[in-house]
N, C-alpha and C positions, 0 to 999 in steps of 0.2 A: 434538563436533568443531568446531571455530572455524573461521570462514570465513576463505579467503583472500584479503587484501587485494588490491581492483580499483584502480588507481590509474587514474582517467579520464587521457584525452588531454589533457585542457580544462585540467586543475590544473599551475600553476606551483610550485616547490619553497615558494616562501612562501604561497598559498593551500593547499596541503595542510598546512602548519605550523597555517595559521590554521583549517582544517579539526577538526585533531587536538586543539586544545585546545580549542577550543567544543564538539563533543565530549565529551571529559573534562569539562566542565565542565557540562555538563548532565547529563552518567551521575551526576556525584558530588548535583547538586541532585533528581535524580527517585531516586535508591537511600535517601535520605533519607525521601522522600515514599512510597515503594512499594517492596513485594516483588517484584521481579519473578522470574519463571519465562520464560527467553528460550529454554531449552536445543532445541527441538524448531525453533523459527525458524532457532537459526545452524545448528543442522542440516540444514536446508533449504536455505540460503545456500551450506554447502560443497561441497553439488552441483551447485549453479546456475552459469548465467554472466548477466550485466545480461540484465534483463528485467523484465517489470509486476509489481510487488508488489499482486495485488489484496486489500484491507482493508476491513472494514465501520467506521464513523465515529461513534464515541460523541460523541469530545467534544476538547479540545485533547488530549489527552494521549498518545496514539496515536503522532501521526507523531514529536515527539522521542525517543519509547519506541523507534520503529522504527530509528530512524538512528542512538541510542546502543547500542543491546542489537545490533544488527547488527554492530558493527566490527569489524575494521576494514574492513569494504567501505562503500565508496562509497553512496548513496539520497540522492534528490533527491524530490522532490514537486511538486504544481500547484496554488497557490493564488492566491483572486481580487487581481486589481488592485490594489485599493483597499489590501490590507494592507500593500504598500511604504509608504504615510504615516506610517508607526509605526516611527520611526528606529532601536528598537531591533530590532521583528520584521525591519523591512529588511535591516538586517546579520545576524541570523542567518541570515535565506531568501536572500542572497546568498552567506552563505559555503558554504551545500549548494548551491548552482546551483538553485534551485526554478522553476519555470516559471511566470511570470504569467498568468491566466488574464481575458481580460475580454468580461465577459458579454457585452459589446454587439456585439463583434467577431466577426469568422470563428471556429471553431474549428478551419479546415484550419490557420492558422498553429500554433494548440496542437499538433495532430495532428504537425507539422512539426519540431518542439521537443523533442516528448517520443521519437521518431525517432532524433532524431542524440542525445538523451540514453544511448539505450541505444547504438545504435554508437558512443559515445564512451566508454564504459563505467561508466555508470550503472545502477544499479536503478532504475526509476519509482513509486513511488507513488500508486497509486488508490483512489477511495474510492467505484464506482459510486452511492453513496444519496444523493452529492452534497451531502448535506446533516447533520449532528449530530443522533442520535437522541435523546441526553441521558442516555434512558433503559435506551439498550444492547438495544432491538428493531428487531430488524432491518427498516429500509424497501425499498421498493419499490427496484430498482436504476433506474437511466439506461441510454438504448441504445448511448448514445454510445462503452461500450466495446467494443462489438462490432465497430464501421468501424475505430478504434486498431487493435485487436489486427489486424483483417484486413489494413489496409491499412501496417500496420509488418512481419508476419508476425511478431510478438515472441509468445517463448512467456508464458504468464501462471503464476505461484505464487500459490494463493488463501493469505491470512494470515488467521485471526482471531484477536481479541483479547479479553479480558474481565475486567471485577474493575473499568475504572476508571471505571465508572459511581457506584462507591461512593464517589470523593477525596474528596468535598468532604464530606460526612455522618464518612471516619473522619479527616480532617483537624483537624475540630472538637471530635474526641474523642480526638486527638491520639495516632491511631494510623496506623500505616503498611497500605498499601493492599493486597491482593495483586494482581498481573497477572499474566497468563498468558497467552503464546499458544499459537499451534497453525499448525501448515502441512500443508497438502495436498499433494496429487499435481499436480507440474506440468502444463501444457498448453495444445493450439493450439486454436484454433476454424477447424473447419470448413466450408466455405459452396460451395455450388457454383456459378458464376454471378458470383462475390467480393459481390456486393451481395445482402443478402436481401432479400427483400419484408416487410410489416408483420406477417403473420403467421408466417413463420420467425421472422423481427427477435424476438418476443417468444417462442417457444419457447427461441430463443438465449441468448435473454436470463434465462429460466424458469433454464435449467442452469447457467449460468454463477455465476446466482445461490446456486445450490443448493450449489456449491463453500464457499461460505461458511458458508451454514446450518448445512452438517454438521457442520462445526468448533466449534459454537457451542453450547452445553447447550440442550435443546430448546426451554426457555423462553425461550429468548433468539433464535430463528428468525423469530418473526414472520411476516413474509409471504409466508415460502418454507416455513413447518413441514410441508407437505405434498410440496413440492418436493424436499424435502434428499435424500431417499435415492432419488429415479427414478433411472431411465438416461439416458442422456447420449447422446445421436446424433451431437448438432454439434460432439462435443469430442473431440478427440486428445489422450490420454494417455501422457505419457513418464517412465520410471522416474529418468532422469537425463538431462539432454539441456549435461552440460558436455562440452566438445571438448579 
């Protein structure tokens, strides 16, 4: 089933122009480069309405994966500061609306951003490990999306992805890659209190994670391969939560 196109508030009939063929034009350079298998994602998409795409983070290839194999909806992203200096990445993370992230600063303005992204009708993209495994095992998450999700009340769709840990080994060999995702079962996180303490915080954090493990072939769980199949206390689970 193909998702239906979200047209945010934010986009003017010429930045959705300029949307659609950057776009097109990166589906046409990564379907080159990779197989992809998106069909279980837009499936996921058709149900949804804007909310957190949560993603585990190999490597660059991911979030373009996400925003072309998506469309036609709407996905936006957070990334750091610094990579507006690269005129070309500028304009592309300008024409998705991406949200700058900078280390140094607050992150209640991020918090604040990625908000009105979704009530403007964005998908968000998160990648709790924060950081590129390279290797496609899954890291430790960040707490940080625990206060988002609570303090947005956005529901979360865990994504995983995999295969493109391999580009650059079948790039050489001048072969195309496969990817593949996978989507879960949407949902909220529960907290009573709205703040948890450090010991909830990391339980929270255990299951939330565990959303992604499962999606992920076992070898590729890493620091949650014990985690992925418990039960889930602090998560509210929804079959469909479009209006």
């Amino acid at each position: 089933m193909k998702p239906r196109r979200n047209t945010p508030q934010l986009y003017s009939g010429m930045q959705q122009f300029r949307w659609v063929v950057v776009t097109k034009i990166l589906n046409f350079i990564l379907n080159i480069l990779c197989k992809v298998d998106s069909r279980e994602y837009a499936e996921a998409l058709s149900k949804t309405k804007p909310s957190i795409l949560l993603i585990n983070h190999i490597n660059f290839l991911e979030v373009p994966m996400l925003m072309t194999s998506g469309y036609p909806v709407y996905c936006t992203g957070m990334a750091k500061a610094e990579t507006w200096d690269n005129p070309i990445m500028s304009f592309i993370f300008n024409t998705y609306r991406a949200i700058p992230i900078n280390r140094e600063g607050s992150f209640r303005e991020t918090f604040r951003k990625v908000r009105e992204a979704i009530e403007n009708g964005f998908y968000v993209v998160i990648a709790p490990e924060g950081t590129r495994s390279k290797d496609g095992i899954l890291q430790k998450g960040k707490a940080g999306i625990i206060q988002l999700a609570l303090e947005s009340n956005a529901p979360i769709l865990p994504v995983a992805h995999f295969g493109g840990q391999q580009i650059w080994k079948n790039i050489k060999r001048f072969r195309r890659t496969p990817f593949q995702f996978r989507a879960g079962k949407p949902f909220r996180i529960k907290c009573e209190g709205g703040r948890p303490g450090k010991g909830e915080r990391e339980q929270i954090l255990n299951e939330v994670m565990s959303q992604i493990a499962r999606l992920l072939p076992e070898e590729m769980r890493g620091a949650y391969t014990e985690n992925a199949e418990q039960e889930c206390m602090h998560l509210e689970f929804v079959e469909c939560y479009d209006n």
